[in-house]
C-alpha positions in Angstrom: 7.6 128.1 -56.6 7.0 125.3 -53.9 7.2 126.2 -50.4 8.9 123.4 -48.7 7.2 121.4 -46.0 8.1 122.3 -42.2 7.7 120.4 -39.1 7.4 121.1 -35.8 10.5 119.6 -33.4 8.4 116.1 -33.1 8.4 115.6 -36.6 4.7 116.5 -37.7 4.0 118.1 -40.2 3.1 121.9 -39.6 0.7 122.4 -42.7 -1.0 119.1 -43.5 -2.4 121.1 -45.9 1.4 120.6 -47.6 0.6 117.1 -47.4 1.2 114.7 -50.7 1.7 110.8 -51.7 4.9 112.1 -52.7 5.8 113.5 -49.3 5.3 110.4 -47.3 7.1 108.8 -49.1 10.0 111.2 -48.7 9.1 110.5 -44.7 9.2 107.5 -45.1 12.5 106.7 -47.0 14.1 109.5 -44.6 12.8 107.4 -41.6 14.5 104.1 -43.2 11.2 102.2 -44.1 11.9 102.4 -47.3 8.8 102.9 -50.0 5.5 102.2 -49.1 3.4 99.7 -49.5 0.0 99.8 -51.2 -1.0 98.6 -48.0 0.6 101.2 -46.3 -0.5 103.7 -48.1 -4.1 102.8 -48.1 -3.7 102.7 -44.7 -2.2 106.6 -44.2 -5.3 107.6 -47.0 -7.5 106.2 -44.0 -6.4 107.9 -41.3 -5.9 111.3 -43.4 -9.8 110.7 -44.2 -10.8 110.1 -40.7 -8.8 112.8 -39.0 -10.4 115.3 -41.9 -14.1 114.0 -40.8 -13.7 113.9 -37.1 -10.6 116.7 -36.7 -9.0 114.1 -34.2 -7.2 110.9 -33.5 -9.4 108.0 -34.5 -9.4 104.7 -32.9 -6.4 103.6 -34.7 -8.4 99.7 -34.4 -11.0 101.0 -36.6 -8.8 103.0 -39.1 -7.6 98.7 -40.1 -11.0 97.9 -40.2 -11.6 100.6 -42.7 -9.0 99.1 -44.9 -10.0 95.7 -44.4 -7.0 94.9 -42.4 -6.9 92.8 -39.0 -7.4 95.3 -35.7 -3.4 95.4 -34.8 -2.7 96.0 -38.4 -1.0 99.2 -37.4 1.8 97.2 -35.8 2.3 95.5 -38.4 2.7 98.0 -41.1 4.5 100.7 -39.0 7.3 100.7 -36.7 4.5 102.5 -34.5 1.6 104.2 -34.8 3.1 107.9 -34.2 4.9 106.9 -37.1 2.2 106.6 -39.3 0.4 109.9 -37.8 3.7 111.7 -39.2 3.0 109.7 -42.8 0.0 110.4 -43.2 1.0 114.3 -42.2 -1.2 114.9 -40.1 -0.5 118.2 -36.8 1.3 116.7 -33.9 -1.6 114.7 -31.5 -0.6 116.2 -28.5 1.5 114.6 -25.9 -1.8 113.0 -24.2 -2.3 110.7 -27.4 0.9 110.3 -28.6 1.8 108.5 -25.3 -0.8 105.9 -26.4 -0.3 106.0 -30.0 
């Protein structure tokens, strides 16, 4: 049996070990973006992998770069990048970083 996902009351994920291509995309569709784009994703695959190596929020200028994407790539992919943090299903940031994310 699957044990449904649960967030905390800011919307991130409480287990990103829960985390799946198939639940951002539920995330997603139940934020009204819609489906993903391959560039969208890659971009959420980037900052899961960085967050896993460091165990923090990455310079979200050099999660694009990773992905080959302009600097400000987050803006244009995401309505904001707290959004994208909640994709990507990673633990709530804390308020300190979401106030610059």
């Amino acid at each position: 049996m699957n044990t449904p996902a649960t967030f905390d009351p800011d919307g991130f994920l409480l287990d990103p070990a829960m985390w799946s291509e198939g639940l951002a995309s539920r995330i997603a569709r139940n934020d009204g973006l819609g489906e993903l784009s391959e560039l969208q994703i890659g971009l959420v695959l980037a900052l899961r992998r960085e967050y896993t190596k460091h165990g923090s929020v990455t310079a979200l200028s050099h999660v694009c770069h990773l992905t080959g994407q302009s600097a400000d790539c987050m803006q244009h992919l995401f309505p904001s990048p707290r959004e994208a943090w909640r994709i990507a299903g990673l633990p709530n940031p804390g308020e300190e970083a979401k106030s610059y994310m």
